[in-house]
C-alpha positions in Angstrom: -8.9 -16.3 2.0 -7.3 -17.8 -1.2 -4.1 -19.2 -0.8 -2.6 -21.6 -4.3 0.3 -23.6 -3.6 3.2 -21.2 -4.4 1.5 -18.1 -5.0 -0.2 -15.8 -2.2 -3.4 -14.2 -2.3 -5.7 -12.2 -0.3 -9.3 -11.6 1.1 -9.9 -8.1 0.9 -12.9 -6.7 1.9 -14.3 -3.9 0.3 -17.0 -0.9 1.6 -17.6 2.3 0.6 -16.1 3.5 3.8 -13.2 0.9 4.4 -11.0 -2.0 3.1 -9.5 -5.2 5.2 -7.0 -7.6 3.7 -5.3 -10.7 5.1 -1.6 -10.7 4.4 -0.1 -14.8 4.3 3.5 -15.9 4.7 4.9 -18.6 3.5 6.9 -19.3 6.6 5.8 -22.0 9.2 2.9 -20.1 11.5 5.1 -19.1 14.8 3.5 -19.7 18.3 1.6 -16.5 18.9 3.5 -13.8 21.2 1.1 -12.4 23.7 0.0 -8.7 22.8 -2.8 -6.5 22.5 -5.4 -8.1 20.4 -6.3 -5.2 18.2 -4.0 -2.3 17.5 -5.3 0.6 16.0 -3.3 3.2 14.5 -5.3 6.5 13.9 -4.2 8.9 11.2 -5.1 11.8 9.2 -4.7 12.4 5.3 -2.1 15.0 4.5 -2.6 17.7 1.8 -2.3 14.6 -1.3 -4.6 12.7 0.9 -2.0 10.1 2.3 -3.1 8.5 5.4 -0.3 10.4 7.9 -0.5 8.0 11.8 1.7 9.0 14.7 2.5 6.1 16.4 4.8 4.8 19.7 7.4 2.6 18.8 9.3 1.0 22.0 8.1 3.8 23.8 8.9 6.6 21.7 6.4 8.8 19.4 7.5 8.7 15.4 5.2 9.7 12.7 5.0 7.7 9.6 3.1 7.4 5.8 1.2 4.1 5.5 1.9 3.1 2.6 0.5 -0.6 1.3 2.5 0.2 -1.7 6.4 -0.3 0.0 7.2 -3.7 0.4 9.6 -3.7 4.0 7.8 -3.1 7.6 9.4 0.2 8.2 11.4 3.0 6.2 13.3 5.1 8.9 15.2 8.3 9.4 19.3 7.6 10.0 18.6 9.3 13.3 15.6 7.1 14.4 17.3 4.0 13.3 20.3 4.8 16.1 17.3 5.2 18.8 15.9 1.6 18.6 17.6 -1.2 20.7 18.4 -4.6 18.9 18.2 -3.1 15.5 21.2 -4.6 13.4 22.1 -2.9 10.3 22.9 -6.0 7.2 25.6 -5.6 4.8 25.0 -4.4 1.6 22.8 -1.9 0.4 18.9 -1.9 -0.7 18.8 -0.9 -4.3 15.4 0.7 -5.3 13.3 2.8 -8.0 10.6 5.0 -7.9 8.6 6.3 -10.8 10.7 8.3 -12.5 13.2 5.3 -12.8 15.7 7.1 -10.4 17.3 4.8 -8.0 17.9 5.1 -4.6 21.0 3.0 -1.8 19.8 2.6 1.1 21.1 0.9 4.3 19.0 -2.6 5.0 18.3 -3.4 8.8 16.3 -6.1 10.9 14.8 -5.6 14.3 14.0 -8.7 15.6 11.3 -7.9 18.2 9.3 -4.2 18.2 6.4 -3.0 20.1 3.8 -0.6 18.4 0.8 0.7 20.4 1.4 -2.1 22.5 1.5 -4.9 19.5 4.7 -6.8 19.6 5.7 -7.4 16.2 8.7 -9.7 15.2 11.8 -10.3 12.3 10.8 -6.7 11.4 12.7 -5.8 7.9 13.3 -2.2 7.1 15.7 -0.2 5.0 16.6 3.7 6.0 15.2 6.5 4.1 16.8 9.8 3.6 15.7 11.9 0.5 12.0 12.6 -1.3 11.0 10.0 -3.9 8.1 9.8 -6.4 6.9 11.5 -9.6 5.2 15.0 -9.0 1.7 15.0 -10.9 0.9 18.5 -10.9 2.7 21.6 -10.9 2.3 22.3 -7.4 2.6 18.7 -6.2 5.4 17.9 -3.2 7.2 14.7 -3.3 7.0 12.8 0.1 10.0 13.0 2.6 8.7 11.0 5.4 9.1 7.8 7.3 7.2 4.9 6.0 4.7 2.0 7.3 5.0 -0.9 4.5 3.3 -4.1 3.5 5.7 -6.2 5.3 4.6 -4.9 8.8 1.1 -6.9 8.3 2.4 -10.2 7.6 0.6 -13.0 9.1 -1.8 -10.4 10.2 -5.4 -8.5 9.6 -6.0 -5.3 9.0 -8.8 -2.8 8.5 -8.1 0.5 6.9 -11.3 2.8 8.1 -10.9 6.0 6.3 -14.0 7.5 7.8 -13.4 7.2 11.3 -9.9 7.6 10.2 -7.7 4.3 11.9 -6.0 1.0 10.7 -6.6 -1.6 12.6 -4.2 -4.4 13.2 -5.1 -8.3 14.8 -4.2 -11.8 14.3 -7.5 -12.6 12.5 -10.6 -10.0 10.7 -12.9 -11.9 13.6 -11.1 -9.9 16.0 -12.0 -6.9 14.0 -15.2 -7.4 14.4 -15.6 -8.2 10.5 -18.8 -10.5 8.7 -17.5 -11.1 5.5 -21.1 -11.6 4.4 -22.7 -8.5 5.8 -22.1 -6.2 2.1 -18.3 -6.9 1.9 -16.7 -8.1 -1.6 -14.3 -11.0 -1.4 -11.2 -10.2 -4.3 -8.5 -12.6 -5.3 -5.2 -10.4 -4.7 -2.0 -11.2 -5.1 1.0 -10.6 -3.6 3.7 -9.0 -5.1 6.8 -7.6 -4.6 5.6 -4.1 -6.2 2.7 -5.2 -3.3 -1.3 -6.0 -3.2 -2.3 -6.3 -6.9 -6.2 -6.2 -8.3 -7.3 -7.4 -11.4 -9.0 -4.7 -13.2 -10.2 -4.7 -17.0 -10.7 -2.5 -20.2 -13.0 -3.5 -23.4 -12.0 -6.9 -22.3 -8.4 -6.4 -21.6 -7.2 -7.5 -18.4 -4.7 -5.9 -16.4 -3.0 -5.6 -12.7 -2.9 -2.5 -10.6 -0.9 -2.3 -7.2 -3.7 -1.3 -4.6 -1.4 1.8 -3.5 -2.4 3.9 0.1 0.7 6.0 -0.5 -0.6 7.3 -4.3 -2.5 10.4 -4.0 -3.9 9.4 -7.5 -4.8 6.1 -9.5 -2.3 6.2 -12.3 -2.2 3.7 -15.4 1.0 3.4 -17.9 -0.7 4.6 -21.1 1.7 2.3 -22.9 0.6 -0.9 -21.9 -2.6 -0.1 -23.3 -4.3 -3.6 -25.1 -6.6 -1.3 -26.9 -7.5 2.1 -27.6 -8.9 3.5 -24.7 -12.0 6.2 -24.6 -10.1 9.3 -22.8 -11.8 11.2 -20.0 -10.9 14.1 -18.2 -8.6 14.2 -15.4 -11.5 15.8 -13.3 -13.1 13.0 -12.9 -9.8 11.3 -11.0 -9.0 14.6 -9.1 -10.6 18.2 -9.4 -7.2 19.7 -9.4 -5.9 18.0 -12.1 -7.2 20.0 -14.8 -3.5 21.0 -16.3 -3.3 21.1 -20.1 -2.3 17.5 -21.8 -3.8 15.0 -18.8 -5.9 12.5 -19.4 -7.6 9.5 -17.8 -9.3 6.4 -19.1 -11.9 4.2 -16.9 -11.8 1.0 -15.9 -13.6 -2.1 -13.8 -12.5 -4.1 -11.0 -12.6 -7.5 -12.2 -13.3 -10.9 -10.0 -16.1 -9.2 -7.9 -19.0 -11.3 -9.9 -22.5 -9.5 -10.8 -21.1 -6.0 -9.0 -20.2 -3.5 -11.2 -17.2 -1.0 -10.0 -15.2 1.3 -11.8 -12.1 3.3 -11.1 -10.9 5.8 -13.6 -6.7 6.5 -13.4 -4.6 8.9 -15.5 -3.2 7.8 -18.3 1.1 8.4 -18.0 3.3 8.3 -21.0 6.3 6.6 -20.5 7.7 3.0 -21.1 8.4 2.3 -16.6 10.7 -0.6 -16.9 11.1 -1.1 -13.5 7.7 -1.4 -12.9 6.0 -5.0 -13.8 2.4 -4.2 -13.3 0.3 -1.6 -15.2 -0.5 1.2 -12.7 -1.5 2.4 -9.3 -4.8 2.3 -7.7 -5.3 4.9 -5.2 -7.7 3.6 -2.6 -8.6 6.4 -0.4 -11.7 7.0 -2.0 
C-alpha cells in the first residue's frame, strides 16, 4: 500500500475478473472488534449493470447499490433510518450535487455500532436519500432511486469486488482474502478523494484523474477538460446501446501500471461540471 504523509492512497489490485483496494484512515488504528473475518456481500448487476446486494443489517434484510463512487457508508430510505437502533440524526443538512449540477438536502446521521452479515462495523456516517439522482445517458436510461453502499463503509478495511462469481468481499487485511499480490495482480497508486478512488489515466501525453465509479453504468470523460484534441471513436465501443446520434468517445490508458499496456475508452460529455474536480468516471464493471 502507498500511504504519503497527508495524502491517502491505495493498493488496488487489478484482474480481468476482479478488483481489491485497501481503504486507509487517518485516524489512530482502534483495537479490533471481534467479527466475522470475511464478509461477503453477493450481488447481481441490474439492467445498467450496477452491482444490486441484499444484505442484513442488525437483523433486518435491506437491499442497496454499491457504489465506490458516494463518499458516506450508507444512503438510507426515511423509513429504514427510523428502524435502526442508536442511529442519531446531526443538525444541519448534507448539501450535495450530481451530474447535472442539481443539488440535493439531505438529513446527515451517525450510527455508532452496525452489524452487516455478521461484520460489526463502527462510527458509521450516512445521510438519507429520498429522490432519483444522476444524468440519464440514453433515451431510455432510468436514474437510480435506491439505497446506497458508499466508500466510507470500507474504511480501515479490504475489499475484493468479484464480478464473476458475483460478491464483495469485506476483511481487515487482502491476506484474509486469500489475495498474492504477485500472482498477475497490478499494484496502482490511487488516491483518495472526496469525489472517491481516483486513477491516473493519460491521453497523447496528457494526464488526467478519473473516479473509479461501481455506481456508473458507463466510463464518462468531461470533453472540456480536454489537454488536446482527442481522436473520437464511437460510442460502440464503450456500450453497444449507445449508438444515439451526436455521442462520442475517446480512448485512453491507465497510467502508473509500468510496461502493461491498458486502455479504457469513456464518452466524451459536453459541459463545463463545476462541481466536479476530477475529469470523469471510470466504470469498472468490465
Amino acid at each position: 500500500m502507498y500511504f504519503l504523509l497527508n495524502k491517502c492512497f491505495i493498493a488496488f489490485g487489478l484482474l480481468s475478473t476482479a478488483i481489491v483496494f485497501i481503504v486507509p484512515c487517518n485516524a489512530q488504528q482502534k483495537q479490533p472488534i471481534t467479527s466475522e473475518a470475511v464478509m461477503h456481500m453477493p450481488f447481481k448487476l441490474d439492467s445498467a449493470s450496477v452491482p444490486m446486494t441484499t444484505v442484513e443489517i442488525n437483523g433486518q434484510r435491506q437491499t442497496f447499490m454499491i457504489d465506490t463512487g458516494a463518499s458516506f457508508a450508507l444512503y438510507l430510505f426515511k423509513d429504514v433510518m427510523t428502524q435502526l437502533s442508536g442511529l442519531v440524526l446531526n443538525t444541519g443538512k448534507q448539501r450535495t450535487t450530481d451530474l447535472t449540477g442539481k443539488v440535493f438536502l439531505n438529513d446527515k446521521f451517525q450510527i455508532p455500532r452496525l452489524s452487516i452479515n455478521g461484520m460489526i462495523f463502527e462510527d458509521i456516517k450516512g445521510m438519507s436519500i429520498s429522490s432519483p439522482r444522476g444524468m440519464p445517458l440514453t433515451p431510455d436510461s432510468n436514474l437510480p432511486n435506491t439505497m446506497m453502499i458508499g466508500l466510507g463503509l470500507f474504511k480501515e478495511k479490504a475489499v475484493l469486488i468479484d464480478y464473476k462469481n458475483q460478491r464483495l468481499s469485506v476483511a481487515d487485511n487482502t491476506q484474509a482474502l486469500g489475495i498474492n499480490m504477485t500472482d498477475g495482480w497490478i499494484s496502482l497508486p490511487l488516491q483518495v478523494t472526496q469525489e472517491g478512488i481516483t486513477v491516473n489515466v493519460s491521453q497523447n501525453s496528457k494526464e488526467y484523474n478519473m473516479v473509479l465509479d461501481t455506481g456508473a453504468s458507463v466510463s464518462v470523460f468531461w470533453k472540456e477538460r480536454l489537454k488536446s484534441p482527442a481522436i473520437d471513436i464511437s460510442c460502440r465501443a464503450v456500450m453497444a446501446e449507445m449508438d444515439h446520434e451526436g455521442c462520442v468517445s475517446s480512448e485512453f490508458r491507465l497510467n502508473g501500471i509500468g510496461p502493461k499496456d491498458i486502455k479504457l475508452n469513456a464518452v466524451l460529455l459536453d459541459g463545463t461540471f463545476p462541481q466536479m474536480d476530477t475529469d470523469g468516471y471510470r466504470w469498472i464493471n468490465r
